[in-house]
C-alpha positions as CSV (number, residue, x, y, z in Angstrom):
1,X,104.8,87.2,117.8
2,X,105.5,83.9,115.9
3,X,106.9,81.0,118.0
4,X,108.4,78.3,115.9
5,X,108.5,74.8,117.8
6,X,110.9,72.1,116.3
7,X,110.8,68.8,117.3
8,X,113.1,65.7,115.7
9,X,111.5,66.5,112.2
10,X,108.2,68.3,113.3
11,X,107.9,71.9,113.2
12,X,104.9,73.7,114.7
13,X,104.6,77.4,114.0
14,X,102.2,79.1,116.6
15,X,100.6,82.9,116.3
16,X,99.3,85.3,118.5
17,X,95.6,86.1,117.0
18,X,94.4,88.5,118.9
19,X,97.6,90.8,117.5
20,X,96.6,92.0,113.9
21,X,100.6,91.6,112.8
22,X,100.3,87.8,113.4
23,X,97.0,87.7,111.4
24,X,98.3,88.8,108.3
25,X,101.5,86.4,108.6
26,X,98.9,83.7,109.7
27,X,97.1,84.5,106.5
28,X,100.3,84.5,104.3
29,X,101.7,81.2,105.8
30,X,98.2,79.6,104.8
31,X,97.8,80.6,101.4
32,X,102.2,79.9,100.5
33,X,101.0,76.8,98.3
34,X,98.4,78.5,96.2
35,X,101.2,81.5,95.9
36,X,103.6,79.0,94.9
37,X,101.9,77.4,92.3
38,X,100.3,81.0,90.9
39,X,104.2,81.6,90.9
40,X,104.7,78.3,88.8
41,X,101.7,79.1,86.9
42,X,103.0,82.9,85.6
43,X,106.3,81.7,84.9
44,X,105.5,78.7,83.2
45,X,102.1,79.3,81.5
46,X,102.1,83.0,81.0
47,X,103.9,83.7,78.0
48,X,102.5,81.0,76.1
49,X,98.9,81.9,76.5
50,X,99.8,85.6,75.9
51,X,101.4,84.3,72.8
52,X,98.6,82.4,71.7
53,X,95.7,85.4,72.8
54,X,97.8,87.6,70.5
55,X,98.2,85.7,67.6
56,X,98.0,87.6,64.3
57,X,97.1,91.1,66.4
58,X,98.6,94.3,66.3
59,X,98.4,95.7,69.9
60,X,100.4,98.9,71.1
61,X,102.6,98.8,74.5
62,X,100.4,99.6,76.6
63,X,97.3,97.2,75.0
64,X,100.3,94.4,75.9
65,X,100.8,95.6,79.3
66,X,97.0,95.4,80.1
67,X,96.9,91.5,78.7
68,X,100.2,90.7,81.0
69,X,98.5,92.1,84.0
70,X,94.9,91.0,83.5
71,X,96.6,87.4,83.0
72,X,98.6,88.1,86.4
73,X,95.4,88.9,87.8
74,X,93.4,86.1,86.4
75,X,95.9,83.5,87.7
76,X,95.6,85.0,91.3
77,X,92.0,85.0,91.1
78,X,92.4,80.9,89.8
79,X,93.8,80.3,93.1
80,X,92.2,82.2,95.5
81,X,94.9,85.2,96.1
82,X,93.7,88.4,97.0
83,X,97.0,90.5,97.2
84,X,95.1,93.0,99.2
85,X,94.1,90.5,101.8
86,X,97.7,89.2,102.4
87,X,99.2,92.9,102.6
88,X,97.0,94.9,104.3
């Protein structure tokens, strides 16, 4: 169980590691800033690095949906997300 503490403008967010629940959220709440800016990154990078990758190639649909995904997947992997980690 998560106990959130506030405190005039302090907030102290406390978890119960020995329960596995509170383990994953503990690991989720650490790693929100390098989510955020992997979030920044894939909406603000993305498509212009795709663009520029695929310059003057013919790819099918499903070539294109590899080089959107491997990018997701290299972003996460620039800031130290493993989804599996934070969901399992």
């Amino acid at each position: 169980m998560i106990k959130v503490k506030k405190n005039n403008m302090k907030s102290t967010i406390e978890f119960n590691l020995d329960e596995q629940e509170d383990v994953e959220r503990y690991k989720r709440v650490n790693k929100a800033d390098d989510m955020a800016f992997a979030i920044w990154d894939i909406t603000h990078n993305t498509k212009k690095s795709l663009h520029y990758s695929m310059d003057g190639k013919e790819i099918d649909k499903h070539e294109a949906i590899d080089l959107v995904f491997d990018e997701i997947f290299a972003i996460l992997n620039r800031h130290h997300i493993d989804i599996d980690e934070l969901t399992n």
